[in-house]
N, CA, C and O atoms as CSV, one atom per row, in Angstrom:
chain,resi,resn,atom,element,x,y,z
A,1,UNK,N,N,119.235,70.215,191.503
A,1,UNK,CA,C,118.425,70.972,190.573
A,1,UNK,C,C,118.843,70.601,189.153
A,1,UNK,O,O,120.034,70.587,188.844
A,2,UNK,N,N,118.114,70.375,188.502
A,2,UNK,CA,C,117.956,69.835,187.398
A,2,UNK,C,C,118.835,71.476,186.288
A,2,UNK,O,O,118.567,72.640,186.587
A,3,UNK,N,N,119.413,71.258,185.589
A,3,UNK,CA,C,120.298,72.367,184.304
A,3,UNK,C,C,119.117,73.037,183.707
A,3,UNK,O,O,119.491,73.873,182.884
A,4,UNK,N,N,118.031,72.986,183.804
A,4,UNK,CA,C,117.287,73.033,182.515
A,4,UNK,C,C,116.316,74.437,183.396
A,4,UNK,O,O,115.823,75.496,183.007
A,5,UNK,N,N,116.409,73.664,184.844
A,5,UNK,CA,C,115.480,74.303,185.908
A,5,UNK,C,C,115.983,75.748,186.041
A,5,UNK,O,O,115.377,76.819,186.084
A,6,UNK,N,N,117.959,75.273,186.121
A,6,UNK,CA,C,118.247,76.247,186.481
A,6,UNK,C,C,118.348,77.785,185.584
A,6,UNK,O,O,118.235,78.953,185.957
A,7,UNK,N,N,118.551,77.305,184.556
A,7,UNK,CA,C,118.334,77.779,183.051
A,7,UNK,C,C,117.339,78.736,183.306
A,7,UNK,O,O,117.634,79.840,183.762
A,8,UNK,N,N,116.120,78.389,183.037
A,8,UNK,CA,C,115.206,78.714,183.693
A,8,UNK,C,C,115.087,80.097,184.586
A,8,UNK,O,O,114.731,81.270,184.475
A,9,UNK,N,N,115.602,79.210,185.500
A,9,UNK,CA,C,115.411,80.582,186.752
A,9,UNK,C,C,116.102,81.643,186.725
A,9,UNK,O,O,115.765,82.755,187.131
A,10,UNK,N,N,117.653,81.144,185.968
A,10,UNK,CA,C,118.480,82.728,185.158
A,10,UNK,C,C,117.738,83.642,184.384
A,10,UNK,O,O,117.596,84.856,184.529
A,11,UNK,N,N,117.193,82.706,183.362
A,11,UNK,CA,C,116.362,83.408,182.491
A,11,UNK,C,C,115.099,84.735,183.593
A,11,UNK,O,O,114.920,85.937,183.396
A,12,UNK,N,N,114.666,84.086,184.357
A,12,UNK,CA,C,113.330,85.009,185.549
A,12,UNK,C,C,114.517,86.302,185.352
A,12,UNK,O,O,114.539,87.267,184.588
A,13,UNK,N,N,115.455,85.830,186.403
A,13,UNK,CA,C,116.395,86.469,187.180
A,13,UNK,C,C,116.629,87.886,186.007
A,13,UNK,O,O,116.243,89.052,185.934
A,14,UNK,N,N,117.310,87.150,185.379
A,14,UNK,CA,C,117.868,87.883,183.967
A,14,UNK,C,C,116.743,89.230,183.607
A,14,UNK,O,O,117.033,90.409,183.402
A,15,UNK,N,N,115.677,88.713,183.615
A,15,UNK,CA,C,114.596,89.457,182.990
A,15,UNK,C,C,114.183,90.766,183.995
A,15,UNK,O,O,113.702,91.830,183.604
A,16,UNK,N,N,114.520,90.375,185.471
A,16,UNK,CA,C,114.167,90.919,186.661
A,16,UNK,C,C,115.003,92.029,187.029
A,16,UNK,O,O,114.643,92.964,187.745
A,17,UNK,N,N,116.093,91.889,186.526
A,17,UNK,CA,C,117.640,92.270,186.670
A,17,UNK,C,C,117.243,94.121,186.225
A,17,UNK,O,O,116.564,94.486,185.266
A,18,UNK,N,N,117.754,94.796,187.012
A,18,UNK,CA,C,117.700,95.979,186.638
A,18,UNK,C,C,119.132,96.575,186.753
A,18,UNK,O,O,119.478,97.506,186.026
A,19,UNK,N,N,120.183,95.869,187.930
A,19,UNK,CA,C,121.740,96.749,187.898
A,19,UNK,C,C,122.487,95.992,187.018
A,19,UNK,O,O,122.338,94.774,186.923
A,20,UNK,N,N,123.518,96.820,186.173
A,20,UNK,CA,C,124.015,96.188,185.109
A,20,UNK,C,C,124.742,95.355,185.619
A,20,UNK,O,O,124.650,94.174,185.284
A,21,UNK,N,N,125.629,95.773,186.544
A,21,UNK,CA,C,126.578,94.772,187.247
A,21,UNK,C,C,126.200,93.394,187.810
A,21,UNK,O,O,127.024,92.504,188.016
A,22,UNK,N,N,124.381,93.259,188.126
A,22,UNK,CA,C,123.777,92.103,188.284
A,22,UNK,C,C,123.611,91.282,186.664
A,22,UNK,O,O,124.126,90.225,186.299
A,23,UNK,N,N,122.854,92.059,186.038
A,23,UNK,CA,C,122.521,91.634,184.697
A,23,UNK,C,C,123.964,90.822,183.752
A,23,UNK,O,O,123.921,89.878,182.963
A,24,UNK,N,N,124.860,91.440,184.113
A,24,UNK,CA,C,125.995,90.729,183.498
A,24,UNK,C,C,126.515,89.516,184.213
A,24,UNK,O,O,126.733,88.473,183.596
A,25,UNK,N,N,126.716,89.635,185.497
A,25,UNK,CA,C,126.881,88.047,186.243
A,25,UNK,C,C,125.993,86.921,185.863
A,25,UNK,O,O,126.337,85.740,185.819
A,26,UNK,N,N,124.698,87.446,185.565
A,26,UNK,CA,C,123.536,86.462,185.443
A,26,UNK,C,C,123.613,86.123,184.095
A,26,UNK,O,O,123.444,84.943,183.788
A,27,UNK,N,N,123.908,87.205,182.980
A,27,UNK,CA,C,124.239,86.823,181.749
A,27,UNK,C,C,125.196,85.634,181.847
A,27,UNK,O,O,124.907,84.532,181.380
A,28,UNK,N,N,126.423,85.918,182.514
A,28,UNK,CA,C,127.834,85.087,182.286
A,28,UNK,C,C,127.358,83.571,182.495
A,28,UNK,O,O,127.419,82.605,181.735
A,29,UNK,N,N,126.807,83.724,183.945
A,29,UNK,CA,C,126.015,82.180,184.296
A,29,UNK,C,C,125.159,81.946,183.850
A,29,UNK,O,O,124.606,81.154,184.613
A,30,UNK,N,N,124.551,82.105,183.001
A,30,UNK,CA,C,123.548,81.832,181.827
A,30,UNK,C,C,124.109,80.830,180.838
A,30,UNK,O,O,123.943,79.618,180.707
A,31,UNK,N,N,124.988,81.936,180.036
A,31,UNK,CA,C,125.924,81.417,179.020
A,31,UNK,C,C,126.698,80.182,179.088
A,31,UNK,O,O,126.885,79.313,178.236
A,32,UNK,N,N,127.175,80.315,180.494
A,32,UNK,CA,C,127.922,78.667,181.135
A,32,UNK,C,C,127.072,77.472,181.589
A,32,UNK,O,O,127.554,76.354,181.770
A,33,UNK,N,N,125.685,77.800,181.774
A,33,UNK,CA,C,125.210,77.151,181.787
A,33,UNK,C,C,124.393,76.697,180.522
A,33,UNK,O,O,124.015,75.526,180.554
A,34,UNK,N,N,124.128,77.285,179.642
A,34,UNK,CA,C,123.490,76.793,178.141
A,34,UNK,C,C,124.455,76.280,177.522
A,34,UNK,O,O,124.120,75.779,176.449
A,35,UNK,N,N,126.195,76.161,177.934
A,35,UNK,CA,C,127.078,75.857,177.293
A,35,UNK,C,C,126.911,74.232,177.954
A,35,UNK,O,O,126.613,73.149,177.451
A,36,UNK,N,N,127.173,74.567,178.975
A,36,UNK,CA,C,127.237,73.181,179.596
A,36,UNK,C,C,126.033,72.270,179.493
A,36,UNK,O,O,126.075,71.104,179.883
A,37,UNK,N,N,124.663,72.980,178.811
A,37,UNK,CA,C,123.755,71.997,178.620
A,37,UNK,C,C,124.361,71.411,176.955
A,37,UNK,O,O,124.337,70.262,176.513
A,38,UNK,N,N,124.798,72.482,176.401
A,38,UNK,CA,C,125.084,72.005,174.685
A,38,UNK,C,C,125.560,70.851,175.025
A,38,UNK,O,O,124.891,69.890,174.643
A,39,UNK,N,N,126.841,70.552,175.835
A,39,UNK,CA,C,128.117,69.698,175.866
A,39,UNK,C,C,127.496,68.374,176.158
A,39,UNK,O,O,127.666,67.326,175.535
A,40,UNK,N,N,126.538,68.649,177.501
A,40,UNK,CA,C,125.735,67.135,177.754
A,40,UNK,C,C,125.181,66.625,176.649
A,40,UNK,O,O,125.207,65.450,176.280
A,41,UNK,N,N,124.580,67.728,176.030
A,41,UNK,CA,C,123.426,66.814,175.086
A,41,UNK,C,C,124.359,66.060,173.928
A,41,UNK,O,O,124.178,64.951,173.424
A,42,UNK,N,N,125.612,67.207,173.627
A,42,UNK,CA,C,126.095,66.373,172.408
A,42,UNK,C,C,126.208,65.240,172.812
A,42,UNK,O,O,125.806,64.291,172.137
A,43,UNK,N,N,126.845,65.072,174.141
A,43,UNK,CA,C,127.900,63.596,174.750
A,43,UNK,C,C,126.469,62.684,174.951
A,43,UNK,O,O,126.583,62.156,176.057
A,44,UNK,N,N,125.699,62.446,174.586
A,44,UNK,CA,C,124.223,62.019,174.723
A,44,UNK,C,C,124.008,61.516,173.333
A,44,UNK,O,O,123.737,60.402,172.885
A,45,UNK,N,N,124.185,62.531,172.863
A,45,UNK,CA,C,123.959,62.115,170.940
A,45,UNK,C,C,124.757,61.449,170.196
A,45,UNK,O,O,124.519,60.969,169.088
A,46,UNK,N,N,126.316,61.392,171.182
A,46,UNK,CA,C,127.591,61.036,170.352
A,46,UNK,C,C,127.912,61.524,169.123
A,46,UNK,O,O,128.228,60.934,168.090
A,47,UNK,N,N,127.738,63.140,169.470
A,47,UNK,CA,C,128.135,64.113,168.753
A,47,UNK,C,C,129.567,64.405,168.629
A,47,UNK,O,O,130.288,64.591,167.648
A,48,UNK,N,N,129.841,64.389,170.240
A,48,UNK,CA,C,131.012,64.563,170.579
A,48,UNK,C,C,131.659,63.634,171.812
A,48,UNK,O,O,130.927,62.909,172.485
A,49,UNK,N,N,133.212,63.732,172.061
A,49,UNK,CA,C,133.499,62.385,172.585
A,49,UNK,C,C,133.786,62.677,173.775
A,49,UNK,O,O,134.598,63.554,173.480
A,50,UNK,N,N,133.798,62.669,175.313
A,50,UNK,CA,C,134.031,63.622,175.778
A,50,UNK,C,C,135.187,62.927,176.846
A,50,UNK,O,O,135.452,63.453,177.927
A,51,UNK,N,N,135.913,61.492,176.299
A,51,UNK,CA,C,137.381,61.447,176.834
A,51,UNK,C,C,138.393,62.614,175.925
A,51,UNK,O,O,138.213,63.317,174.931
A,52,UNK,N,N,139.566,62.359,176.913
A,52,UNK,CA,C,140.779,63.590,176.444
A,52,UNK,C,C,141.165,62.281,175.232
A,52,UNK,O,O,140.750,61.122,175.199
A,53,UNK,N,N,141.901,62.842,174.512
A,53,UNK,CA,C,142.341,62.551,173.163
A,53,UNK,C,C,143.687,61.745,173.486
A,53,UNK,O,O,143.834,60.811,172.698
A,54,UNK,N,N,144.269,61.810,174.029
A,54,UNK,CA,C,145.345,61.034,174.794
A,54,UNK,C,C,145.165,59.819,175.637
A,54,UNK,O,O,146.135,59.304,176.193
């Protein structure tokens, strides 16, 4: 599944979400996942470098 898809379907989920205790898991994996799309795209743009520094 494509990041973008899954994004996506958090977002449904998210919106659908009525127990808080759901709504916050789906938040968390949301967040890790829009993070982890930032990181690709920089390493795409050569924004950022994404060997360790050592």
């Amino acid at each position: 599944m494509l990041l973008e898809q899954h994004i996506e379907e958090l977002r449904l989920e998210l919106r659908e979400a009525i127990d808080p205790v759901e709504r916050r898991e789906i938040e968390i994996e949301l967040e890790l996942a829009r993070a982890e799309l930032a990181v690709i795209t920089a390493e795409q743009d050569g924004t950022i470098d994404a060997e360790p520094p050592f």
